[in-house]
C-alpha positions in Angstrom: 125.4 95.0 63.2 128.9 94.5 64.7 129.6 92.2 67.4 130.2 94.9 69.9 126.7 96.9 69.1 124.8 97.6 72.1 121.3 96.6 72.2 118.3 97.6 73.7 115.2 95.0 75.1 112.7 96.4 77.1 111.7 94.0 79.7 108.5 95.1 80.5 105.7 96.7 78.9 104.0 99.5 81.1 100.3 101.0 80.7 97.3 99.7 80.9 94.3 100.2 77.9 90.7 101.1 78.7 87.5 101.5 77.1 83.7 101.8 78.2 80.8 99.3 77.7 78.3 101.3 78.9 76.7 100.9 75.3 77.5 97.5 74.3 76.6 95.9 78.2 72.9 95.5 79.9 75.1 96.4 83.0 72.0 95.7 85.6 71.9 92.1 83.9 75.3 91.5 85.0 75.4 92.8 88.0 72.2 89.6 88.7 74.5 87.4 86.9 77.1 88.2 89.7 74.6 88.0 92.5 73.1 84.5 91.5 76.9 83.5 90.9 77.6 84.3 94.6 74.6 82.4 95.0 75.8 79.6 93.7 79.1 79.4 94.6 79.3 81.1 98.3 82.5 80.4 99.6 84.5 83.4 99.5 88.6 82.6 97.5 90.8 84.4 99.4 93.5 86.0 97.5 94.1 89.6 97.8 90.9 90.2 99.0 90.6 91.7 102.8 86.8 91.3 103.2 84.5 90.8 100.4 83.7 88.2 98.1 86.1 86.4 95.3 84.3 83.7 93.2 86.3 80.7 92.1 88.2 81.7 89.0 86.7 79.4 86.6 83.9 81.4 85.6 85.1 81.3 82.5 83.9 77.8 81.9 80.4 78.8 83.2 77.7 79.1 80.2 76.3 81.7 81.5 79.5 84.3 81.2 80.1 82.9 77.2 78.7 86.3 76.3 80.9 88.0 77.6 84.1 86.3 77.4 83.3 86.6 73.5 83.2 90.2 74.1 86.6 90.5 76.3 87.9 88.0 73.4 87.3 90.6 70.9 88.8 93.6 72.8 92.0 91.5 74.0 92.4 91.1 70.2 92.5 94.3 69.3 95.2 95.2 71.3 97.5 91.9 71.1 96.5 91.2 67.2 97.3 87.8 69.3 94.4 85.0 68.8 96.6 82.3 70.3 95.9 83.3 73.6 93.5 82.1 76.2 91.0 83.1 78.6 92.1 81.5 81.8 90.5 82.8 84.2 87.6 84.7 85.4 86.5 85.6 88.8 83.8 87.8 90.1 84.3 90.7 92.7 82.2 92.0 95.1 83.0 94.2 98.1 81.4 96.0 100.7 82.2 98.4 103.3 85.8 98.6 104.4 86.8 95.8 102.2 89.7 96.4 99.6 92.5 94.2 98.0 95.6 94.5 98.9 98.9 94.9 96.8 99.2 91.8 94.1 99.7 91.1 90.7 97.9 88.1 88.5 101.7 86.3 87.7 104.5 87.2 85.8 104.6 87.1 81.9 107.1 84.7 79.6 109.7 87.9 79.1 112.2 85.5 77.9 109.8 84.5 74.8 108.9 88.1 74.5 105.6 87.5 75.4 103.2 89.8 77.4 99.9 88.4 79.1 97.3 90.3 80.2 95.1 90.8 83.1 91.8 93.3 83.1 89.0 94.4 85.1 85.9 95.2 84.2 83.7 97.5 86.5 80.3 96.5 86.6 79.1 99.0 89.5 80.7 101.5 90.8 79.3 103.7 93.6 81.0 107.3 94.7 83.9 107.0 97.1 84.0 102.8 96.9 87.8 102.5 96.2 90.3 103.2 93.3 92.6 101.0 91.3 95.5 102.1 92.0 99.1 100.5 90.0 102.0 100.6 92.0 105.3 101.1 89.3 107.7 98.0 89.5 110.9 100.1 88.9 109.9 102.0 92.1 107.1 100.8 94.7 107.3 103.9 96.4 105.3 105.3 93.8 102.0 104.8 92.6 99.1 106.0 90.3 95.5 105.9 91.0 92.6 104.9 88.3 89.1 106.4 89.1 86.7 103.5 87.7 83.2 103.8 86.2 80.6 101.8 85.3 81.7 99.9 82.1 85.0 100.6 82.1 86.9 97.7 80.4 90.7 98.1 81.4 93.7 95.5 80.2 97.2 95.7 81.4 100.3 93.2 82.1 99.8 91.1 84.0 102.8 91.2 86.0 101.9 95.0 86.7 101.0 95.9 90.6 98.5 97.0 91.7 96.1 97.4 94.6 92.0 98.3 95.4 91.1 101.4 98.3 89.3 100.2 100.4 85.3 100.4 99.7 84.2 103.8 101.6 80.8 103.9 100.3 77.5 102.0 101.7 76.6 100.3 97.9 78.5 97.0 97.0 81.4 97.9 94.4 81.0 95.2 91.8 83.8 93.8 89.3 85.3 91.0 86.7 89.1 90.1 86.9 90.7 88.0 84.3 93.9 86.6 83.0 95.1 85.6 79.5 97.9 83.2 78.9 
């Protein structure tokens, strides 16, 4: 390679990976583990949130959610080949009625290390007409793509990606996990 080669680095990586743990998740048991977690921690964060509840995003550290950080663990690996990084953070979602989250993203990743951290959702319940993800592209916010969640849907993406909830149209609580790796 000459001096005077031109060379391309992609700054961002774009797209999101998604699964389903319908099979591998007692869904209804999480869904009480999210309950008794509001219970115990009631004040609503407010982040991107309008309406709804946010738990403090140290669930992670919470015994009770070990299970299943071993389980995002393993899928996050899987795609990164990466055991170096860290479950940071894990917060709880729940929203009613007419609540949605506005446009946000969980941080920026280290592009000049090359390194891309990842953020994911996973949907524990998901009732007709409560809100989609929808990722907003950073290249041009005037457009946008909508994801249509499920129950046990398992989705990664970077971290520094857009993206915002509808808001919650339906009469059921919509009921999900956010995280972060670093």
């Amino acid at each position: 390679m000459s001096e005077n080669d031109i060379i391309y680095k992609p700054l961002y990586k774009i797209g999101i990976w998604t699964t389903n743990l319908l099979e591998e998740l007692n869904i209804d048991y999480w869904i009480k583990v999210i309950y008794d977690s509001q219970k115990a921690y009631p004040k609503s964060i407010e982040r991107s949130n309008k309406g709804g509840y946010q738990s403090p995003v140290n669930l992670v550290d919470v015994p009770i959610f070990s299970p299943l950080v071993k389980i995002l663990n393993q899928y996050h690996f899987k795609i990164t080949k990466d055991s170096l990084k860290t479950l940071t953070y894990l917060w709880v979602n729940i929203s009613s009625f007419g609540n949605y989250n506005a446009l946000h993203n969980h941080g920026t990743h280290n592009i000049l290390k090359g390194e891309e951290d990842l953020s994911g959702i996973l949907y524990l319940k998901v009732p007709l007409n409560s809100g989609n993800l929808v990722f907003t592209t950073p290249f041009d916010i005037n457009s946008a793509q909508s994801y249509i969640p499920s129950e046990g849907n398992l989705l990664f993406f970077n971290k520094s990606l857009p993206h915002s909830v509808e808001p919650n149209l339906s009469q059921e609580d919509r009921i999900s996990i956010a995280f972060n790796y670093e």
